[in-house]
PDB file of N, CA, C and O in Angstrom, chain B, residues numbered from 101:
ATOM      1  N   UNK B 101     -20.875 -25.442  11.872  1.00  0.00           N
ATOM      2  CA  UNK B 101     -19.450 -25.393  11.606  1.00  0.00           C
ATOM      3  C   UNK B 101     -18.724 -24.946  12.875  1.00  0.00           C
ATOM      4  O   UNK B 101     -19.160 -24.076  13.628  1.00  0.00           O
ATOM      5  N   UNK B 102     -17.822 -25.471  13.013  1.00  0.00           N
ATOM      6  CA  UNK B 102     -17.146 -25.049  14.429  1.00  0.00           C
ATOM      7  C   UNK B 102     -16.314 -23.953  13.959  1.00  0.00           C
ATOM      8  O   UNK B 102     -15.683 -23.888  12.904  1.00  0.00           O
ATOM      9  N   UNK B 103     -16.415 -23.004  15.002  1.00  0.00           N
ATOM     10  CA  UNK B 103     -16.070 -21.860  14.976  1.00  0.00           C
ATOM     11  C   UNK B 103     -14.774 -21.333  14.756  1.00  0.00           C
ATOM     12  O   UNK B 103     -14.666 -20.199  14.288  1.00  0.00           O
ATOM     13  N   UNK B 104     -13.480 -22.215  15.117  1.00  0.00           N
ATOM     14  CA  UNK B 104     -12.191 -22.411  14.560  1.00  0.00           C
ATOM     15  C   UNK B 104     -12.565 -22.090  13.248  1.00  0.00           C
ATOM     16  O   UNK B 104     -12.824 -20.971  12.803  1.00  0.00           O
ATOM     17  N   UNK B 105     -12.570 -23.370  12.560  1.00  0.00           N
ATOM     18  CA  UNK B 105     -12.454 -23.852  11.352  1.00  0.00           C
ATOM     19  C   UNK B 105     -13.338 -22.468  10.757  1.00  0.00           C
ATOM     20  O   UNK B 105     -12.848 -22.043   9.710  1.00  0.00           O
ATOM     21  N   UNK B 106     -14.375 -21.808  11.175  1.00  0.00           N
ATOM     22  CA  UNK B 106     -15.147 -20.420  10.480  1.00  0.00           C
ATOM     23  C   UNK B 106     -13.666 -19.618  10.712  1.00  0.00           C
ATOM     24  O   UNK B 106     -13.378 -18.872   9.776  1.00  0.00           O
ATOM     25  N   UNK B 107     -13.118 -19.645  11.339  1.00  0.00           N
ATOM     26  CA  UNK B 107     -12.343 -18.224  11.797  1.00  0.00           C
ATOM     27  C   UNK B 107     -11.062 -18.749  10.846  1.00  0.00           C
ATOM     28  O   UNK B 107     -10.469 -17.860  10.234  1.00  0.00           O
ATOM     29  N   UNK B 108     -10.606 -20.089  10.683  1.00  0.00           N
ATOM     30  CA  UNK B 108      -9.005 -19.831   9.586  1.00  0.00           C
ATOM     31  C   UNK B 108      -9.665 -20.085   8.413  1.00  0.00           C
ATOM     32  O   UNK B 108      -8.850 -19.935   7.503  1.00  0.00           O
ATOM     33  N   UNK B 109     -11.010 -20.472   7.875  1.00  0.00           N
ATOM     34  CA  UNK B 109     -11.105 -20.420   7.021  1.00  0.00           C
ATOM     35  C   UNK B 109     -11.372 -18.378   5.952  1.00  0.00           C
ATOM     36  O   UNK B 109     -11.300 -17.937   4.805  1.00  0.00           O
ATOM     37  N   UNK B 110     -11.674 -17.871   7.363  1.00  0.00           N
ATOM     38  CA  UNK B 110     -12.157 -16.806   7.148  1.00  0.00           C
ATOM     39  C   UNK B 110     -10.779 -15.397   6.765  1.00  0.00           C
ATOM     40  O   UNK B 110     -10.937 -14.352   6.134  1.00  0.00           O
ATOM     41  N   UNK B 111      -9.513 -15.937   7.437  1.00  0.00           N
ATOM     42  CA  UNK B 111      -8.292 -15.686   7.514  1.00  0.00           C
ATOM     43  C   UNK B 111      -7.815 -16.046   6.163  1.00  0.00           C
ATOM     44  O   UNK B 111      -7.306 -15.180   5.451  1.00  0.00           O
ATOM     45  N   UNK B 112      -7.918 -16.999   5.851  1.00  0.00           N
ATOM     46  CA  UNK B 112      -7.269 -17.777   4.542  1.00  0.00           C
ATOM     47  C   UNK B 112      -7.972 -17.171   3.516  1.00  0.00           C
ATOM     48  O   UNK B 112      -7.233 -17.116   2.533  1.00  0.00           O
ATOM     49  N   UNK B 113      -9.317 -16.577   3.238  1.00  0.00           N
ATOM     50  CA  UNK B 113      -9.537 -15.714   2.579  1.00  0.00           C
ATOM     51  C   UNK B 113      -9.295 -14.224   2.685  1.00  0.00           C
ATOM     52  O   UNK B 113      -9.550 -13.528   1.702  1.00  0.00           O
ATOM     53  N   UNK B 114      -8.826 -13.676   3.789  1.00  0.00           N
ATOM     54  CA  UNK B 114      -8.835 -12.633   3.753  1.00  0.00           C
ATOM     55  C   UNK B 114      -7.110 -12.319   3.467  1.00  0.00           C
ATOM     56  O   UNK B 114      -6.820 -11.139   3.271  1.00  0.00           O
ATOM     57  N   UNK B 115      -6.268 -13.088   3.449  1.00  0.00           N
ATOM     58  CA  UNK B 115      -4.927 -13.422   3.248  1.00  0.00           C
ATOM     59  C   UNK B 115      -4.975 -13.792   1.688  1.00  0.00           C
ATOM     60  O   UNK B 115      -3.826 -13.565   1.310  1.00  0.00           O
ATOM     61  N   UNK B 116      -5.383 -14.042   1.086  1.00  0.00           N
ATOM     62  CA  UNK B 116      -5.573 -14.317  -0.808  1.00  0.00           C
ATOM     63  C   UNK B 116      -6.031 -13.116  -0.945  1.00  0.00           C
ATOM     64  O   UNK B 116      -5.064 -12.447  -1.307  1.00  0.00           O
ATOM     65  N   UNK B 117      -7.028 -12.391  -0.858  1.00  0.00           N
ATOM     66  CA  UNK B 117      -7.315 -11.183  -0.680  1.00  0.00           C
ATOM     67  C   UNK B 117      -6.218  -9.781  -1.290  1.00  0.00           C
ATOM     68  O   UNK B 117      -6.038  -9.112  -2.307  1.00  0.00           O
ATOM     69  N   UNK B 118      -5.577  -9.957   0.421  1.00  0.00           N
ATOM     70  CA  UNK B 118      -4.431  -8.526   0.609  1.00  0.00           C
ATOM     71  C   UNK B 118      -3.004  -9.341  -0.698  1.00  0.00           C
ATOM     72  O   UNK B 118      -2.407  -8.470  -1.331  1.00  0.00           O
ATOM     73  N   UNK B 119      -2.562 -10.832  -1.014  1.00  0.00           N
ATOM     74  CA  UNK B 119      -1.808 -10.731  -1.869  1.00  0.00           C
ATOM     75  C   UNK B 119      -2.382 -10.956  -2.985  1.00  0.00           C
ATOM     76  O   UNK B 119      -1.566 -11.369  -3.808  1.00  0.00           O
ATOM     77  N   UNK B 120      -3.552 -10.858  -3.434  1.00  0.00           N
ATOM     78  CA  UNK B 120      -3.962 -10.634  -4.790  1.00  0.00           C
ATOM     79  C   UNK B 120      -3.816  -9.086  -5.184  1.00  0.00           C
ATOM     80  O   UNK B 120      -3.476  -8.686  -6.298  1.00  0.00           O
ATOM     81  N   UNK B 121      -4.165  -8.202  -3.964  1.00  0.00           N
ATOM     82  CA  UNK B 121      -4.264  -6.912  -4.101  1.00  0.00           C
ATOM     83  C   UNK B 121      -2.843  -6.333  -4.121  1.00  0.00           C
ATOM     84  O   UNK B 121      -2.543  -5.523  -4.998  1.00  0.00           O
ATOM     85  N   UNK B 122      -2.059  -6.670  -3.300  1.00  0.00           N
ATOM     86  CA  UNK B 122      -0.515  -6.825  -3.408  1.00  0.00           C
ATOM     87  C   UNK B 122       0.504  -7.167  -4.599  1.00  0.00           C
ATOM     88  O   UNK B 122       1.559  -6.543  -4.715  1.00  0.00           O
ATOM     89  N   UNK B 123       0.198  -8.003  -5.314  1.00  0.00           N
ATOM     90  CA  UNK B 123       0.646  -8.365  -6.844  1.00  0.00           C
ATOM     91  C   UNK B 123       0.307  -7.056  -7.707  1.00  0.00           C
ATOM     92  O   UNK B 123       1.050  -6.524  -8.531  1.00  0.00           O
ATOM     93  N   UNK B 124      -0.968  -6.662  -7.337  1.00  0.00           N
ATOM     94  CA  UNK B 124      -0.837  -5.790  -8.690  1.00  0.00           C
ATOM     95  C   UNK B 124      -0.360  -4.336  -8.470  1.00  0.00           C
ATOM     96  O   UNK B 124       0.315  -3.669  -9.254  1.00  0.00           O
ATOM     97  N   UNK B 125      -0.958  -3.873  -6.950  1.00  0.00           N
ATOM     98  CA  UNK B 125      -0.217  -2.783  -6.238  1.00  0.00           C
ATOM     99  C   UNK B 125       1.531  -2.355  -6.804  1.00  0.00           C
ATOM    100  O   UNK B 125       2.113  -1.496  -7.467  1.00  0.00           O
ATOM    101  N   UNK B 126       1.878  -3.870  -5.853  1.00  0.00           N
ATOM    102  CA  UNK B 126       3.488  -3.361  -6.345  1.00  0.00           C
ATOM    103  C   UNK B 126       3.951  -3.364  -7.682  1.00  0.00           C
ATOM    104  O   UNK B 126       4.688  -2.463  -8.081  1.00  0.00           O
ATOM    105  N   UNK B 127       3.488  -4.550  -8.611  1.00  0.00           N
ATOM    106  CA  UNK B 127       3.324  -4.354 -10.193  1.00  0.00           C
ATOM    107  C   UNK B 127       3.197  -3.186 -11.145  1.00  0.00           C
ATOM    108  O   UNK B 127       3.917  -2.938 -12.112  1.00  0.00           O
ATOM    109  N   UNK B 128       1.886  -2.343 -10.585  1.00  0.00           N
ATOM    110  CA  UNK B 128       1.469  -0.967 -11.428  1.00  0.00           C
ATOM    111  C   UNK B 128       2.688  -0.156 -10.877  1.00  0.00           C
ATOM    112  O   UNK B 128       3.461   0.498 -11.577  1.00  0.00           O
ATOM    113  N   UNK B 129       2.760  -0.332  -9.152  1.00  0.00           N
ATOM    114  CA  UNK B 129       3.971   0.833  -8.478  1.00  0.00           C
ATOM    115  C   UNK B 129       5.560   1.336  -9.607  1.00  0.00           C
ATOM    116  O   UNK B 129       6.101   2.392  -9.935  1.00  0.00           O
ATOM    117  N   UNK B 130       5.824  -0.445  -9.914  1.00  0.00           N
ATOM    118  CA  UNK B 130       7.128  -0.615 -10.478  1.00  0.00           C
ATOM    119  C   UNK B 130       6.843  -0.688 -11.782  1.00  0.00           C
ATOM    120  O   UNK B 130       7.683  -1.261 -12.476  1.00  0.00           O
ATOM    121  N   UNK B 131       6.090  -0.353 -12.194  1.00  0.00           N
ATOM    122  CA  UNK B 131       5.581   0.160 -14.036  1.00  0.00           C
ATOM    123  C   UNK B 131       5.773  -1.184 -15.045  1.00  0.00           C
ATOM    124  O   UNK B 131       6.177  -1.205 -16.208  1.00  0.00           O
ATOM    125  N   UNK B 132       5.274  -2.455 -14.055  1.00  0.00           N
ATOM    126  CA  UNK B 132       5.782  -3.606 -15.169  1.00  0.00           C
ATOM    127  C   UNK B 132       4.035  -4.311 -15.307  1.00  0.00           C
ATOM    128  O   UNK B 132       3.091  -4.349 -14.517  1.00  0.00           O
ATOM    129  N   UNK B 133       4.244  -4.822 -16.793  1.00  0.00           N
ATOM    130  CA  UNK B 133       3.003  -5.468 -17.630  1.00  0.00           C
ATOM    131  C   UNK B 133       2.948  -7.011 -16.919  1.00  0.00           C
ATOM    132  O   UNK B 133       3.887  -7.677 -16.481  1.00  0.00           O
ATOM    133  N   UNK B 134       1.727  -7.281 -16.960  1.00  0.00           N
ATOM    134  CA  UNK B 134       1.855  -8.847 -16.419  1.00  0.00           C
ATOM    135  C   UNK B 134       2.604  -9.531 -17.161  1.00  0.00           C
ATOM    136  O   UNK B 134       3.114 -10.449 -16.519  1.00  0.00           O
ATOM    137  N   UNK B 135       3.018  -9.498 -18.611  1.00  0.00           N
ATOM    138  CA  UNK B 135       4.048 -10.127 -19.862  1.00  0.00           C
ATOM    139  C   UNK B 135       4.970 -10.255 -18.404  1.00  0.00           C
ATOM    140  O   UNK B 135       5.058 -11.142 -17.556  1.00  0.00           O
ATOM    141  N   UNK B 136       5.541  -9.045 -18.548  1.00  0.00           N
ATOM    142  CA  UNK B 136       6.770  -8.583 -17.921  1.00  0.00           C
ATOM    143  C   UNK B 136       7.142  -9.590 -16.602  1.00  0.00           C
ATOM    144  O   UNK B 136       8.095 -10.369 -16.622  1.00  0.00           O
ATOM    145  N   UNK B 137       6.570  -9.491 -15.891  1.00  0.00           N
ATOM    146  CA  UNK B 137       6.058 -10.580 -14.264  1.00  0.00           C
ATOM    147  C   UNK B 137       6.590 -11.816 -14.813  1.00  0.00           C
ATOM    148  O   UNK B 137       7.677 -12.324 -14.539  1.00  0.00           O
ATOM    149  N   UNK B 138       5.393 -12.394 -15.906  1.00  0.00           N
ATOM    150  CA  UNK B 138       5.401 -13.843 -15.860  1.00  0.00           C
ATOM    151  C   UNK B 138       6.814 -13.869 -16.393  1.00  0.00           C
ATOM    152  O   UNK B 138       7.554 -14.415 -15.575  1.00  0.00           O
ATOM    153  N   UNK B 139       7.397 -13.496 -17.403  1.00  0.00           N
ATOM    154  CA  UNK B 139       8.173 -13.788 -18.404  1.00  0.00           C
ATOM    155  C   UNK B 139       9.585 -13.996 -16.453  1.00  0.00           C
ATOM    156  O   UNK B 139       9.953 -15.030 -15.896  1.00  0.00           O
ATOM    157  N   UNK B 140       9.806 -12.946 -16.201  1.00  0.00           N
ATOM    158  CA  UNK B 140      10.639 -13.176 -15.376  1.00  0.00           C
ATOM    159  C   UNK B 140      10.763 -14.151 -14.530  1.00  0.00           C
ATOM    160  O   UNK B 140      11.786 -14.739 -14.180  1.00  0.00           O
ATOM    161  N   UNK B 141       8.857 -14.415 -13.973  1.00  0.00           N
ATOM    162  CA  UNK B 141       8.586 -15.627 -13.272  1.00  0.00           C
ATOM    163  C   UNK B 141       9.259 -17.236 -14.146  1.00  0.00           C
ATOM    164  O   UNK B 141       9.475 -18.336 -13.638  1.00  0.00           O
ATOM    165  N   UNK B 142       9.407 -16.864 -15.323  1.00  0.00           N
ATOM    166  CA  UNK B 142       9.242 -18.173 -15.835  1.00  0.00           C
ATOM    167  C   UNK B 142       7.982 -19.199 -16.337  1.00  0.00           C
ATOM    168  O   UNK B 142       7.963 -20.312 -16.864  1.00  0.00           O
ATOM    169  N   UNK B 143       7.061 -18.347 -15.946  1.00  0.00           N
ATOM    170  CA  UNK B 143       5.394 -18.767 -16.092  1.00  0.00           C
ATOM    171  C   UNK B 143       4.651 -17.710 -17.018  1.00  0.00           C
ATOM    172  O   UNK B 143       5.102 -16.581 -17.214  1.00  0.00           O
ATOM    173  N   UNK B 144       3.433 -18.198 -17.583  1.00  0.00           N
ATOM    174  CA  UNK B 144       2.800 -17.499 -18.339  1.00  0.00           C
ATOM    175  C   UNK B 144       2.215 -16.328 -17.650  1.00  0.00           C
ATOM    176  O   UNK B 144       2.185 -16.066 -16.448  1.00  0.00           O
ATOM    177  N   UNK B 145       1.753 -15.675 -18.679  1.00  0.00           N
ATOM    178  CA  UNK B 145       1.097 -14.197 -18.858  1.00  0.00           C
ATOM    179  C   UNK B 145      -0.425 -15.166 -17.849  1.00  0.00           C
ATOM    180  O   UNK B 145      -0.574 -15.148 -16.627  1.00  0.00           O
ATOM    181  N   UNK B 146      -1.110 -15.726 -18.633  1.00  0.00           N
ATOM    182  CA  UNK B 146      -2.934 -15.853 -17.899  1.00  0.00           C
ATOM    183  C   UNK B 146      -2.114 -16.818 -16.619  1.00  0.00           C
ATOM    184  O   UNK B 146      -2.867 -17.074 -15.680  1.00  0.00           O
ATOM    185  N   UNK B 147      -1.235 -17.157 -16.537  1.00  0.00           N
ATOM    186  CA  UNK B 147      -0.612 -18.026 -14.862  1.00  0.00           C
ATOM    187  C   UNK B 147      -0.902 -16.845 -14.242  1.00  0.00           C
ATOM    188  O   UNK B 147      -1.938 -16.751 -13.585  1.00  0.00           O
ATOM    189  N   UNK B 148       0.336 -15.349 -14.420  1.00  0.00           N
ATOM    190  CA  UNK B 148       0.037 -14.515 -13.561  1.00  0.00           C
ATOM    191  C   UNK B 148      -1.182 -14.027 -13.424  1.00  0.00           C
ATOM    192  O   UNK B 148      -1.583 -13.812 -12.280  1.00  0.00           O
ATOM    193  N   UNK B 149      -1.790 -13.827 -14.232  1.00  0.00           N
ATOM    194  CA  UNK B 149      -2.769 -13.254 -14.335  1.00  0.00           C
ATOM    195  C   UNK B 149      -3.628 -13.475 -13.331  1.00  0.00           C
ATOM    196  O   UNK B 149      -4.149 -12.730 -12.501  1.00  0.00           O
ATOM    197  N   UNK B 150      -3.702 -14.891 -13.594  1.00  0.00           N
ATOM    198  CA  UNK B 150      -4.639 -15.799 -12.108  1.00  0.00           C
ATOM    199  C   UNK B 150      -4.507 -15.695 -10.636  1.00  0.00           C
ATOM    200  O   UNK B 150      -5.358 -15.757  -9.748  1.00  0.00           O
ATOM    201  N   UNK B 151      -2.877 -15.472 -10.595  1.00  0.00           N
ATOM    202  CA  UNK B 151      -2.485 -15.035  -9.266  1.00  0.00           C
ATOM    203  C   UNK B 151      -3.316 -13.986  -8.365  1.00  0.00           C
ATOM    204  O   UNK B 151      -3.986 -14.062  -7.335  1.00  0.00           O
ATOM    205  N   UNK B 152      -2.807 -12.617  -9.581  1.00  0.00           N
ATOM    206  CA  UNK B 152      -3.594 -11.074  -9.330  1.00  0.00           C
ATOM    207  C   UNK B 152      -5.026 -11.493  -9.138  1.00  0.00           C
ATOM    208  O   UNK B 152      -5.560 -10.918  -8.190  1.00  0.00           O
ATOM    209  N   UNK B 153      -5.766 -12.322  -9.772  1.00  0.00           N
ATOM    210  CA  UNK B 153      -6.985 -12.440  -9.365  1.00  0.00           C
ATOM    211  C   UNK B 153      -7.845 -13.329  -8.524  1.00  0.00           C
ATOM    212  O   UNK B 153      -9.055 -13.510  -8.390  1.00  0.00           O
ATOM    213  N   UNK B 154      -6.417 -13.955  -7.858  1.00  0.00           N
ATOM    214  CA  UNK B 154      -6.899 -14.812  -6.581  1.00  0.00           C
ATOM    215  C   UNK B 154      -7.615 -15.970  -7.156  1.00  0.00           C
ATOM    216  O   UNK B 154      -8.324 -16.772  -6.549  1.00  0.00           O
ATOM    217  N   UNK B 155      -7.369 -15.945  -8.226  1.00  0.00           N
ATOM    218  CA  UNK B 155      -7.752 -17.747  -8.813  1.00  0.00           C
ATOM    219  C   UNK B 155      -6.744 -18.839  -8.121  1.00  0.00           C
ATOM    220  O   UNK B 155      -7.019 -19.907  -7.574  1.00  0.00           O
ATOM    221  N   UNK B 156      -5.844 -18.385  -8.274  1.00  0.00           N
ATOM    222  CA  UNK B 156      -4.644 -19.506  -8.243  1.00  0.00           C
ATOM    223  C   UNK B 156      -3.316 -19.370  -6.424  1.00  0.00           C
ATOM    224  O   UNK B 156      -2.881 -18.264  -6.102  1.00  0.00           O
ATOM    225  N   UNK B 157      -3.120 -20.068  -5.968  1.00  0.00           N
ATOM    226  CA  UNK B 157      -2.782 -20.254  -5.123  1.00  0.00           C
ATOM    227  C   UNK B 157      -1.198 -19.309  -5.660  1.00  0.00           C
ATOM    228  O   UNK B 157      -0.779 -19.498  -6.802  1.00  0.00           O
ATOM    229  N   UNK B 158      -0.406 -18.270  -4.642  1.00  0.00           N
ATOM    230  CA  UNK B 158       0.920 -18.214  -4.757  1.00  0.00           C
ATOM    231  C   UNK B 158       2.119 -18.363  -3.937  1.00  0.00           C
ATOM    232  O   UNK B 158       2.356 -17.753  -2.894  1.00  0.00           O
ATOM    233  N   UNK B 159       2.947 -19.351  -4.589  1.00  0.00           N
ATOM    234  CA  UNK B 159       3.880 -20.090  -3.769  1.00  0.00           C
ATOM    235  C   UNK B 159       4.796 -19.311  -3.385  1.00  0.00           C
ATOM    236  O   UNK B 159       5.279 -18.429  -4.095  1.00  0.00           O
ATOM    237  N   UNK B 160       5.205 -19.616  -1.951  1.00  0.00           N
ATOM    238  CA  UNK B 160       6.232 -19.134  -1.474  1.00  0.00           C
ATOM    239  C   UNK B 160       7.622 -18.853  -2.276  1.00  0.00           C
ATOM    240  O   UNK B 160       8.700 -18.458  -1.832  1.00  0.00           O
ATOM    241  N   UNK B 161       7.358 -19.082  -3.186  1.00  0.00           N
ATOM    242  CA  UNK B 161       9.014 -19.539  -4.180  1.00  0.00           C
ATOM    243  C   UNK B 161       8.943 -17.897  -5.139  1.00  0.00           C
ATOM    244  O   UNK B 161       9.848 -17.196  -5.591  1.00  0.00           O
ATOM    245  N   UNK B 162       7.306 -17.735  -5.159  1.00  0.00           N
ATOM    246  CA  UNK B 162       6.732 -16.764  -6.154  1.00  0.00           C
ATOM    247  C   UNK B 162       6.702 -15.718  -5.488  1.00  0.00           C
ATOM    248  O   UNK B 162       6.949 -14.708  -6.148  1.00  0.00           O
ATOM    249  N   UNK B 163       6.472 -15.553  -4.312  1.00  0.00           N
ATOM    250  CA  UNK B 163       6.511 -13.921  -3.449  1.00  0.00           C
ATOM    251  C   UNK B 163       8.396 -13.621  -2.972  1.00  0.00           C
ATOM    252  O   UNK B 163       8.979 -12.563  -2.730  1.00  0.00           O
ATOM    253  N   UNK B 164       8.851 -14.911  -2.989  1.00  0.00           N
ATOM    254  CA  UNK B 164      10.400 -14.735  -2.901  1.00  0.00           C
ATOM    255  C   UNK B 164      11.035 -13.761  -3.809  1.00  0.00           C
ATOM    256  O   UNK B 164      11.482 -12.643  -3.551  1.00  0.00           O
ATOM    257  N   UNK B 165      10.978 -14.533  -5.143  1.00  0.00           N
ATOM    258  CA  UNK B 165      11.246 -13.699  -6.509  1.00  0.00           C
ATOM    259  C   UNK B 165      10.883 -12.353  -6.468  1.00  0.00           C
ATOM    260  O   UNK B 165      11.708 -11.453  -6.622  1.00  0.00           O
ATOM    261  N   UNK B 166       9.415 -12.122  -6.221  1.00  0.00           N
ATOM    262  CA  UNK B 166       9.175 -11.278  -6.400  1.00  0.00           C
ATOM    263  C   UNK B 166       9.445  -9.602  -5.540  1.00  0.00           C
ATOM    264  O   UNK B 166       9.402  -8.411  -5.850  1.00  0.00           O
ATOM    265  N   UNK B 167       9.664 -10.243  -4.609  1.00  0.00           N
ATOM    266  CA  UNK B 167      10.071  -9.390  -3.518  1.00  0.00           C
ATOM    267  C   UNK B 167      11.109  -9.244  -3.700  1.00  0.00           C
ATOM    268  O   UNK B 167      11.417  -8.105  -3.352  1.00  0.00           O
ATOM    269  N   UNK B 168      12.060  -9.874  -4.148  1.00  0.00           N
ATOM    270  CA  UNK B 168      13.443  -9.918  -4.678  1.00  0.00           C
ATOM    271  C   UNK B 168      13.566  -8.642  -6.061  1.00  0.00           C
ATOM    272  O   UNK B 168      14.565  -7.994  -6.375  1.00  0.00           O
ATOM    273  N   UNK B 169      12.167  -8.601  -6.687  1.00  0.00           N
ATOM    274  CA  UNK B 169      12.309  -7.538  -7.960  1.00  0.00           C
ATOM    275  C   UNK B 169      12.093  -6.482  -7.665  1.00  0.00           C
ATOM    276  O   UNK B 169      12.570  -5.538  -8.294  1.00  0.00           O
ATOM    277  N   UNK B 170      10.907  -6.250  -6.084  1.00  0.00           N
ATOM    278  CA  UNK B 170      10.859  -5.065  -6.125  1.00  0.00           C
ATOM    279  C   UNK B 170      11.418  -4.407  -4.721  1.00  0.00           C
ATOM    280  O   UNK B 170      11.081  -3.315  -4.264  1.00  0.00           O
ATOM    281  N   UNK B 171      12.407  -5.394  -4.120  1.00  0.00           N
ATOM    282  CA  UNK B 171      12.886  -4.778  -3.229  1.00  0.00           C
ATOM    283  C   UNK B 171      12.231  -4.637  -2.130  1.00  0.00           C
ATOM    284  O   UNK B 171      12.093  -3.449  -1.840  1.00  0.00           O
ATOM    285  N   UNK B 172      11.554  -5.691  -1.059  1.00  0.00           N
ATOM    286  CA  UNK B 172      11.108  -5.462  -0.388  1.00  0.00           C
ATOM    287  C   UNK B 172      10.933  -6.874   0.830  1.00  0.00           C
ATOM    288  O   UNK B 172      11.846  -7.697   0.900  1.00  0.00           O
ATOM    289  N   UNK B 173      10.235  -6.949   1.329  1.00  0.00           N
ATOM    290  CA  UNK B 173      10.312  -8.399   2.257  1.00  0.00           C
ATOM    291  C   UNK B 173       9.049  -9.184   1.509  1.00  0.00           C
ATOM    292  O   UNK B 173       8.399  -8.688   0.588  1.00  0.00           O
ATOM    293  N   UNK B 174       8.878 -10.192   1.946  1.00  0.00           N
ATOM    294  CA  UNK B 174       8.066 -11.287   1.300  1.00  0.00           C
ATOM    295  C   UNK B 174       6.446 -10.849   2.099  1.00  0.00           C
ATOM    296  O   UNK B 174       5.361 -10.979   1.532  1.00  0.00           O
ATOM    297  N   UNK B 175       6.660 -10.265   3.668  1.00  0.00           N
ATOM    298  CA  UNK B 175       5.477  -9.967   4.296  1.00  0.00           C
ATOM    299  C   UNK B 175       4.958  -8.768   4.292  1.00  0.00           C
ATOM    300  O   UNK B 175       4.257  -8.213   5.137  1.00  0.00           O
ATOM    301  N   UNK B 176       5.297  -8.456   3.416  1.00  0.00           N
ATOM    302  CA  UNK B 176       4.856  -6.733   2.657  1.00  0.00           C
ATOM    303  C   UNK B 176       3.531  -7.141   1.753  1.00  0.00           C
ATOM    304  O   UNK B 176       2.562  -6.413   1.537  1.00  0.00           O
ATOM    305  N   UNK B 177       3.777  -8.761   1.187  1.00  0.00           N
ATOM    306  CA  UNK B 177       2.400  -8.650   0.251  1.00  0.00           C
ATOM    307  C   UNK B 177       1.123  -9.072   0.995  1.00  0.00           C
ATOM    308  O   UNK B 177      -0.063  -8.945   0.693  1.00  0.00           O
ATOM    309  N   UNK B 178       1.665  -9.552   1.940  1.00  0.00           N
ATOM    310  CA  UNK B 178       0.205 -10.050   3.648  1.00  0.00           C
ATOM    311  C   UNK B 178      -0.683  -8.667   3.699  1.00  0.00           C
ATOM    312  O   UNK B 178      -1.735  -8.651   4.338  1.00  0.00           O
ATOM    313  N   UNK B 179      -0.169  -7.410   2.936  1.00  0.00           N
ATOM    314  CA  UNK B 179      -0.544  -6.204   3.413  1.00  0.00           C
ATOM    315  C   UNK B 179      -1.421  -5.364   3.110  1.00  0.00           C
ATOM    316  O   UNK B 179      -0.712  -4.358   3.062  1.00  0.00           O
ATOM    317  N   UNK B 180      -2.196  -5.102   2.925  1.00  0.00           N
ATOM    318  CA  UNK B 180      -3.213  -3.959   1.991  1.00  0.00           C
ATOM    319  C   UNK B 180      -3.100  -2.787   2.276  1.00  0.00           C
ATOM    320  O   UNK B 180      -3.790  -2.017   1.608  1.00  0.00           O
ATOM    321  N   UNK B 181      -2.231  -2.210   3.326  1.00  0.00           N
ATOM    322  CA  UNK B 181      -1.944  -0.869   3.372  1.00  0.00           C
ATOM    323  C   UNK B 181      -1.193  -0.109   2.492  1.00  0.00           C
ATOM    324  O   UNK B 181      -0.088  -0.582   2.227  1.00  0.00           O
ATOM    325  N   UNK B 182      -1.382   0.556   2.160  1.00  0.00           N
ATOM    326  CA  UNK B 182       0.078   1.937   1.263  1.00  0.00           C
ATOM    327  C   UNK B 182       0.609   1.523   1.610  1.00  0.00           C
ATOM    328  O   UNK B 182       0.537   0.898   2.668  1.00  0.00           O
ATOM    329  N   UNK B 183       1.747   1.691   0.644  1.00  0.00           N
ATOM    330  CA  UNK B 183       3.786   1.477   0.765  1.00  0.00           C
ATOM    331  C   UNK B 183       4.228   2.474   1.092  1.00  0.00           C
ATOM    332  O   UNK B 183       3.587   3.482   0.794  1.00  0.00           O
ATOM    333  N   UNK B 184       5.578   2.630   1.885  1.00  0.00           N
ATOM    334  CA  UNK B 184       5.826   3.737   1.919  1.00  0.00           C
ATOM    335  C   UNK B 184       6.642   4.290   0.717  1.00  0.00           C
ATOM    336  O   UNK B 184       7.589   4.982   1.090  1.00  0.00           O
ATOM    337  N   UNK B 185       6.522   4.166  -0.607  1.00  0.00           N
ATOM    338  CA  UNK B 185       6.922   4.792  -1.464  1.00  0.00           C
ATOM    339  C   UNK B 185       5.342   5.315  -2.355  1.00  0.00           C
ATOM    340  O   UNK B 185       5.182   6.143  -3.252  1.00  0.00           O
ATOM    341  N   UNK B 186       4.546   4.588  -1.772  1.00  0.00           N
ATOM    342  CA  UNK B 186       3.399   5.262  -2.281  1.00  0.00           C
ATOM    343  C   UNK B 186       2.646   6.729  -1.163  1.00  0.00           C
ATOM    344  O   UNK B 186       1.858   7.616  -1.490  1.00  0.00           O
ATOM    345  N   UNK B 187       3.157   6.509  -0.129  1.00  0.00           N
ATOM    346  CA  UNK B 187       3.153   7.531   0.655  1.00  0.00           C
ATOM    347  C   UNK B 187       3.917   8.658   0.439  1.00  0.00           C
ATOM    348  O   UNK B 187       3.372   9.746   0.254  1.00  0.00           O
ATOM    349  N   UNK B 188       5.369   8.500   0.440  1.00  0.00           N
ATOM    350  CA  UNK B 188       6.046   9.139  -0.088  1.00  0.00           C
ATOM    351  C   UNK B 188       6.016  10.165  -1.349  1.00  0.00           C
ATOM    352  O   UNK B 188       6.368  11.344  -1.378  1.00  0.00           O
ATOM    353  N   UNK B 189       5.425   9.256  -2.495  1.00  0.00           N
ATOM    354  CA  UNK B 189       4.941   9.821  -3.426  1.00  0.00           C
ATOM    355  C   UNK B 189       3.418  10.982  -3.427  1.00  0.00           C
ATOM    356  O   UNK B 189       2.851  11.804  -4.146  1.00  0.00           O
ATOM    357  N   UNK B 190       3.326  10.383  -2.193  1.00  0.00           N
ATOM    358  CA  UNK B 190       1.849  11.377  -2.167  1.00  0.00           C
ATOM    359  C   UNK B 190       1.711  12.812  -1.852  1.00  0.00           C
ATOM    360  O   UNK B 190       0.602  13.347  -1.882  1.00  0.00           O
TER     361      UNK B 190
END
């Protein structure tokens, strides 16, 4: 395998990753049920669900919204570090 193609394929998983971990992070942070998510999303409960668990691809349209609910930028969910309101809180 050429070594590119090892290295974005290796990126592209590790990027599904930090926003699978990111969905539910800021989710539990802001005290809402996956009901809660999808229903706002407009999509089902097991849709989101799939997201959080890196089954399902999430569209740019979907980290928009969502960043939009909890107040934050769209490249906050690229992230696996603490928030700073989870810092804050600490």
């Amino acid at each position: 395998m050429d070594i590119r193609k090892f290295y974005i394929e290796a990126k592209q998983k590790e990027i599904k990753v930090a926003v699978s971990k990111s969905l539910i992070r800021y989710r539990l942070l802001n005290r809402y049920s996956q009901k809660q998510i999808a229903v706002t999303l407009g999509i089902s409960q097991p849709a989101y669900s799939k997201m959080e668990a890196g089954q399902t691809k999430v569209s740019s349209i979907i980290l928009q919204q969502l960043a939009v609910l909890y107040d934050i930028g769209t490249t906050d969910f690229y992230t696996t570090g603490t928030t700073s309101e989870e810092k804050i809180s600490n």
